[in-house]
ZAKE-255721 format. One line per field, with one value per residue (C-alpha): residue number from 1; residue in three letters; x, y, z. Coordinates in steps of 0.02 Angstrom, whole numbers, plus 50000, padded with zeros to 5 digits. Each point is the difference from the previous one (the first is absolute). Layout:
REM residues N
num = [NUM / ...]
residu = [ala / ...]
c1 = [X / ...]
c2 = [Y / ...]
c3 = [Z / ...]
***
This chain:
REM residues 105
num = [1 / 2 / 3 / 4 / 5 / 6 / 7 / 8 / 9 / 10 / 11 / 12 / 13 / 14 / 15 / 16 / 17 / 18 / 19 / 20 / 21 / 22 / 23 / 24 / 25 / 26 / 27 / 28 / 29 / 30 / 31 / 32 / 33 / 34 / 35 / 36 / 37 / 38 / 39 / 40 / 41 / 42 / 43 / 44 / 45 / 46 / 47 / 48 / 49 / 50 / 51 / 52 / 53 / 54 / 55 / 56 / 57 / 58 / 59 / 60 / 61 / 62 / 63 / 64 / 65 / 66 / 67 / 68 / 69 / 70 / 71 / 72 / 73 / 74 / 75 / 76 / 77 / 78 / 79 / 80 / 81 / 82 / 83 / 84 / 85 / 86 / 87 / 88 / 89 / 90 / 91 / 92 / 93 / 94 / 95 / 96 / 97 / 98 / 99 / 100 / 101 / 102 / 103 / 104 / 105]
residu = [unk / unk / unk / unk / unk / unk / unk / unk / unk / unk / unk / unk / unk / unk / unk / unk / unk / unk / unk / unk / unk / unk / unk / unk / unk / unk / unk / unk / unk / unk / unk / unk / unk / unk / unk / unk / unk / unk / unk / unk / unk / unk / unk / unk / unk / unk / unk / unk / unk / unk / unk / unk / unk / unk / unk / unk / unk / unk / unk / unk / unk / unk / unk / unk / unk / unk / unk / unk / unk / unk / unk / unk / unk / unk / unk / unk / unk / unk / unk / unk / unk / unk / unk / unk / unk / unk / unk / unk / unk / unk / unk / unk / unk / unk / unk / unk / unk / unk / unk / unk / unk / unk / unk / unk / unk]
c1 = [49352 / 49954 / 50125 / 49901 / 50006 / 50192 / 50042 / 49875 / 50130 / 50157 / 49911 / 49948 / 50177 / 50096 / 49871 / 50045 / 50173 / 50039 / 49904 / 50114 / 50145 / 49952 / 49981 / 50146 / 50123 / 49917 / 49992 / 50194 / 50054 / 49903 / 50107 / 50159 / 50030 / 50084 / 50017 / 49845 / 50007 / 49888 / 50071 / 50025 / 50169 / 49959 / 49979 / 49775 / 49913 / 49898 / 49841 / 50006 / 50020 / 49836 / 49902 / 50057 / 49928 / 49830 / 50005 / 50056 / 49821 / 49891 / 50036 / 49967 / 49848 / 49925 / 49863 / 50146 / 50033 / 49843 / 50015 / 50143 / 49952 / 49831 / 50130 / 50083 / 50183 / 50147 / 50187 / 50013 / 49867 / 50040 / 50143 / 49949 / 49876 / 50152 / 50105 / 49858 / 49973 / 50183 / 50017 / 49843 / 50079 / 50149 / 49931 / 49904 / 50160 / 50089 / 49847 / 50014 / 50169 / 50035 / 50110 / 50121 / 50158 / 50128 / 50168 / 50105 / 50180]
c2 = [49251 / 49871 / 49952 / 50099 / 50158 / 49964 / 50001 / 50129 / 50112 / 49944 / 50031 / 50171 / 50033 / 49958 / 50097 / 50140 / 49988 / 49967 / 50175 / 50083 / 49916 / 50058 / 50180 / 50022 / 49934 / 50139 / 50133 / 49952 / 50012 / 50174 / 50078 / 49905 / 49881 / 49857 / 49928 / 49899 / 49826 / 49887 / 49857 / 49903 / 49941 / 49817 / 50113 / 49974 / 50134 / 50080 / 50039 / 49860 / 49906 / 50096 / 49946 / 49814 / 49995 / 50116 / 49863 / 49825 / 50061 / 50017 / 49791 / 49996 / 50077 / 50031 / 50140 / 50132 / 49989 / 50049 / 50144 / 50063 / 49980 / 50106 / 50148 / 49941 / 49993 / 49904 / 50050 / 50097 / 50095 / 50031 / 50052 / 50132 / 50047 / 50029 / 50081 / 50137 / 50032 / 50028 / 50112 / 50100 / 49994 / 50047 / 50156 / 50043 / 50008 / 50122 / 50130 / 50005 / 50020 / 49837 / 49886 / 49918 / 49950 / 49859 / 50078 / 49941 / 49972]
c3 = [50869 / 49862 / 49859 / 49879 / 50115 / 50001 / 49833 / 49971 / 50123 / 49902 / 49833 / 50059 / 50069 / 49845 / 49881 / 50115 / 50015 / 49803 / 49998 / 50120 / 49922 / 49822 / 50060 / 50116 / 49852 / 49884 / 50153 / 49997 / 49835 / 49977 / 50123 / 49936 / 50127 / 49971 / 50156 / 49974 / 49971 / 49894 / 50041 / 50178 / 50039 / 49949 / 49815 / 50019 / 49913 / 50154 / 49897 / 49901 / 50175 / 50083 / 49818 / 50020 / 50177 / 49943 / 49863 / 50099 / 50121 / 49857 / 49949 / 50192 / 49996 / 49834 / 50035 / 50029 / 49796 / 49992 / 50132 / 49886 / 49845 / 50044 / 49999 / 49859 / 50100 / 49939 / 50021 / 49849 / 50048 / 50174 / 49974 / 49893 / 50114 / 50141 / 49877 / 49953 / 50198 / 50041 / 49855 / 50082 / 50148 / 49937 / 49899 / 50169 / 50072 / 49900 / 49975 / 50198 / 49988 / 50100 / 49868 / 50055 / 49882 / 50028 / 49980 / 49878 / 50041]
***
């Protein structure tokens, strides 16, 4: 695997991830649990961690901006993007009947 093919995989990987991230904290907090995190225990911001790597390959390889910018994708607007498909999800969910609620104690 060339250099280029590598970062390619990390850049891929933290686009991806940052996604995940983004909708698992709203998938979360629509069900009213708190138990999630956005923060690492040195105190990172997780999604603003998987943007800095997305971000660190682009200087590394300057044709992914380019990839990502043909879909017009930044962090405001991915996250957006997350928060509208958990909240599908989510509504999915309860018209099957299958919502799931943290419990409060």
């Amino acid at each position: 695997m060339s250099s280029d093919e590598d970062v390619l995989e990390v850049w891929c990987d933290a686009i991806q991830f940052a996604f995940v991230i983004a909708k698992g904290a709203r998938h979360a907090e629509l069900r009213g649990d708190r138990r999630i995190k956005p923060f690492d225990p040195r105190g990172l911001h997780l999604y603003s961690v998987e943007w800095g790597r997305a971000l660190a390959c682009e200087q590394l390889l300057p044709e992914l901006e380019g990839v990502r910018g043909l879909s017009v994708l930044d962090p405001v607007t991915m996250r957006a993007l997350a928060a509208r498909e958990a909240e599908e999800d989510f509504l999915d969910d309860v018209r099957r009947g299958r919502a799931e609620f943290a419990h409060s104690a």
